[in-house]
C-alpha positions in Angstrom: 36.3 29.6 23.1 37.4 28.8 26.3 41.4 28.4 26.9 40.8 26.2 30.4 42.9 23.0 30.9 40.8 19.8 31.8 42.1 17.1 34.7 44.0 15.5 31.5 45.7 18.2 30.4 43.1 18.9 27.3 41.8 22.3 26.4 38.1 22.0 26.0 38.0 21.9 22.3 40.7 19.4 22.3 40.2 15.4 21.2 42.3 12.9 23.0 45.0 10.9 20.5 43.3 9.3 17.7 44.5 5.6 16.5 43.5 4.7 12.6 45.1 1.6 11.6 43.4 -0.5 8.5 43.3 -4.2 9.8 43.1 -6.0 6.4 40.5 -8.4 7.5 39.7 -11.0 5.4 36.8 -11.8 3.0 35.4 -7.9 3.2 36.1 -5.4 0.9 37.1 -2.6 3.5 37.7 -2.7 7.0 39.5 0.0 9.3 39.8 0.5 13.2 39.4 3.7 14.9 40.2 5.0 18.3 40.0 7.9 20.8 42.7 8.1 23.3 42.8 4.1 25.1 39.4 3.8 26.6 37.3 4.4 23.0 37.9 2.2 19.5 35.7 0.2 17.2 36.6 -2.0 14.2 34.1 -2.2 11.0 34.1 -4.0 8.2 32.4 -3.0 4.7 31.0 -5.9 2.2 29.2 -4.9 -1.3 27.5 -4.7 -3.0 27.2 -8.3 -2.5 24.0 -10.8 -3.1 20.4 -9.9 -1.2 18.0 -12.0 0.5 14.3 -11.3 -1.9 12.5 -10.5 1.1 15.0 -7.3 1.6 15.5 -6.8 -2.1 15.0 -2.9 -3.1 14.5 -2.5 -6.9 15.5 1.1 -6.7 18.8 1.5 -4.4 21.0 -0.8 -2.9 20.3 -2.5 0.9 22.1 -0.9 3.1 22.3 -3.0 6.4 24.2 -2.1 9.9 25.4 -4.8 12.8 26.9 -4.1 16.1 28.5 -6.2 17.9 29.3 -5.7 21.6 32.8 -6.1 23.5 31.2 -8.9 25.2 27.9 -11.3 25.3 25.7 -11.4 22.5 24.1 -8.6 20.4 21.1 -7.7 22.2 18.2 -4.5 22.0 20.6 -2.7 22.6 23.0 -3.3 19.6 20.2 -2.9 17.4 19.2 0.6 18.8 23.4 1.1 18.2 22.8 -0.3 14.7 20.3 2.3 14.3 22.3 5.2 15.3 25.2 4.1 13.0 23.2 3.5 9.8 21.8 7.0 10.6 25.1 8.7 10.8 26.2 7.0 7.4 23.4 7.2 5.1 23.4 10.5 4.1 27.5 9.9 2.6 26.7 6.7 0.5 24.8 6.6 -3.0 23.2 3.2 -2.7 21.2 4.2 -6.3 24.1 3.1 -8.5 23.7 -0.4 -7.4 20.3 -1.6 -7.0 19.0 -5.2 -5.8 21.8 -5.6 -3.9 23.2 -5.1 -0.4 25.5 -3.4 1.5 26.5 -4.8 4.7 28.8 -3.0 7.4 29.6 -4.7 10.7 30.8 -2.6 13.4 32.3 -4.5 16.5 33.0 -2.6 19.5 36.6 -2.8 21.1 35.5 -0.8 24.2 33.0 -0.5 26.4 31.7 2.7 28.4 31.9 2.0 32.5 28.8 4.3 32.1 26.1 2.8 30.5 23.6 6.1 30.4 26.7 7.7 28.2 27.7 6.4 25.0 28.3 9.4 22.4 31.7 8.8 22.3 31.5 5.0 21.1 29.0 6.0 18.9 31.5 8.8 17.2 34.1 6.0 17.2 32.1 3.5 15.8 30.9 6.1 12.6 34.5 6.7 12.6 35.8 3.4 11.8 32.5 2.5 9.4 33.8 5.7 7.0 37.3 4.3 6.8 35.9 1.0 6.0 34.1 2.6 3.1 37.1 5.2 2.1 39.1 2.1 2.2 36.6 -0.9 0.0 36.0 2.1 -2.1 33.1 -0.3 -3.8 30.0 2.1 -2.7 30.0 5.7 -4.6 30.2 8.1 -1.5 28.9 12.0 -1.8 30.6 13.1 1.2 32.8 11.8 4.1 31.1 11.4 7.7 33.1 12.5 10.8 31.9 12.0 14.3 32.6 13.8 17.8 30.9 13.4 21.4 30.3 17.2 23.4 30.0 17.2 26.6 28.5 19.8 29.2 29.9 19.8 32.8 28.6 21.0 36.0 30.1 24.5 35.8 28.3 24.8 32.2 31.4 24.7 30.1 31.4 22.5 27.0 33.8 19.6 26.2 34.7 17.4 23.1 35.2 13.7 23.2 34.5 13.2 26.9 36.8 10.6 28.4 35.6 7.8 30.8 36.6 9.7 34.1 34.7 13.0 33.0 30.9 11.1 31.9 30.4 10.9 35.6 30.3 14.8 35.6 28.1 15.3 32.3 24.7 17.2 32.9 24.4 16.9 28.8 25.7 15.4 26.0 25.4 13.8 22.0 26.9 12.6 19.2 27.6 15.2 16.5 28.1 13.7 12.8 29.1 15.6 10.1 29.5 15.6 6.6 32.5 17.2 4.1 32.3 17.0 0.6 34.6 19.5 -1.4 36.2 20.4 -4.6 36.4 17.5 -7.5 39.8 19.0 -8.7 41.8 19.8 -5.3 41.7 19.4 -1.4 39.5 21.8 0.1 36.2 21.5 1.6 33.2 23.8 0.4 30.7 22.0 1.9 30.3 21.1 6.1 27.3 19.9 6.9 25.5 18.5 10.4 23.8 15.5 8.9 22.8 14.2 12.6 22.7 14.9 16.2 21.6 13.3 19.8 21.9 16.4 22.2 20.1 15.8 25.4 20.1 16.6 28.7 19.9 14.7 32.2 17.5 17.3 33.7 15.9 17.0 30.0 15.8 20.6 29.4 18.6 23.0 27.6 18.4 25.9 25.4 18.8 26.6 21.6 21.6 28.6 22.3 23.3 25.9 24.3 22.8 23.4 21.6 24.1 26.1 18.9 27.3 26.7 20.7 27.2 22.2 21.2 27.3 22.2 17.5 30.0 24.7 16.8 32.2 22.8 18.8 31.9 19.7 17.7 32.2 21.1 14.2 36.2 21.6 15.1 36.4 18.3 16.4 35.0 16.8 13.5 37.2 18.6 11.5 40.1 17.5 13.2 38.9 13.8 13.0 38.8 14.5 9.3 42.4 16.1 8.9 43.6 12.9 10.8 41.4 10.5 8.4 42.9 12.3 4.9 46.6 12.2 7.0 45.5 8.9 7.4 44.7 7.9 3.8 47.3 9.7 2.1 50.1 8.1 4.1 48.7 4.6 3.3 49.2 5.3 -0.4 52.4 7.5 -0.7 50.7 10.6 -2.1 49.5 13.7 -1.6 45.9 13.3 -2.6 43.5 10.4 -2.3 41.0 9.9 -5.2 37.8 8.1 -3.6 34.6 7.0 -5.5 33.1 10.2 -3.8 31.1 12.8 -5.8 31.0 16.8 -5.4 27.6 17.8 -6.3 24.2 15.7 -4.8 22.1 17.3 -7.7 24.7 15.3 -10.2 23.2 12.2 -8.2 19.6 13.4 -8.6 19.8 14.2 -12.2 22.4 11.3 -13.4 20.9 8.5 -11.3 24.3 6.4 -11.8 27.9 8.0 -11.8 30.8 6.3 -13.7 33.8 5.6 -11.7 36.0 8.7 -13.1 33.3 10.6 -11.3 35.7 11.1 -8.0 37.1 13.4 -5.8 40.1 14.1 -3.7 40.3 14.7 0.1 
């Protein structure tokens, strides 16, 4: 991995500060605020599993439903494609069969907004971000793993960057939003299990390699492991101890074959 220094100072696999503060806000059961460096931060809020409309009732799993709401003017297209994205990134960490007929509702308002409106990786990572400390946080939805999000970046010389800031977009040739999942040990602190539960890699030119996207994902697996250290950090210093038991289960075949979990069924991060 390359050792080079970027106009900010950052080495290339290097994220800029990240800001986690849980707001409180009322009449939700979970909301938390995430940021990258001062340019990038989104707030979200987690209610449920709270009463469904019929028409989106599902008699086997819970309704999980996404909003975005932009720094300014009123959600648009665009927020739903956003909303999209963000319900994409999360899904694969929540266990929406323990509560059927009912619906889970997270709201995700932007604090930020890119000056670049082709490139908007990075407030996507921010805004998955701030949606799984609203979860870790309500602790109301049975999770299986816990979602981390970074932005890469590729420059003109070829070299690849996490969490792009606002100056360096205008030099991208490529970029995406890489989201990952870590689920570990019920009875400790380490992670077994990393997986890359969703991607956006493209490419202005619309063409890169396999192996490009390969060494893309590598990458963003260490900044996504960072944003994770900094989310347990996070968690544990908000309760005083050295562990954090979530409603988060180890195994998915425990989900397949159980259907339900109880709520000792837990794990620490």
């Amino acid at each position: 991995m390359t050792t080079s220094t970027r106009h900010d100072g950052r080495k290339h696999h290097e994220l800029r500060p990240i800001t986690i503060f849980y707001d409180g806000l009322a009449r939700v059961d979970g909301s938390a605020r995430f940021g990258f460096g001062e340019s990038t931060a989104a707030l979200a809020s987690v209610s449920g599993p709270i009463e469904v409309r019929l028409a989106s009732e599902l008699p086997s799993k819970a309704t999980f439903e996404v909003l975005v709401r932009p720094l300014a003017n009123v959600p648009a297209t665009e927020s739903k494609l956003l909303a999209s994205m963000i319900k994409a990134t999360l899904e694969p960490s929540l266990i929406l069969t323990k509560n059927p007929r009912t619906l889970v509702q997270l709201v995700v308002q932007a604090l930020s907004s890119p000056s670049n409106a082709t490139w908007k990786d990075t407030h996507i990572a921010a805004m998955a971000n701030a949606s799984t400390l609203a979860f870790l946080q309500a602790c109301s939805v049975p999770m299986q793993g816990v979602v981390t999000a970074v932005a890469i970046g590729r420059l003109v010389d070829g070299s690849l960057i996490v969490d792009p800031s606002e100056d360096e977009m205008s030099s991208l040739q490529a970029g995406g939003c890489f989201v990952f999942m870590f689920s570990g040990s019920s009875t400790g602190s380490s992670v077994s299990n990393i997986d890359c539960v969703w991607s956006s890699w493209k490419s202005t030119s619309g063409r890169y390699s396999q192996e490009e996207l390969f060494k893309a994902k590598e990458l963003a697996k260490v900044g996504a492991q960072a944003v994770y250290e900094e989310v347990r950090r996070s968690l544990e210093k908000r309760s005083g101890a050295t562990a954090i038991p979530m409603l988060v289960v180890q195994e998915k075949e425990a989900v397949k074959e159980e259907g339900t979990l109880s709520s000792d069924e837990k794990m620490e991060i």
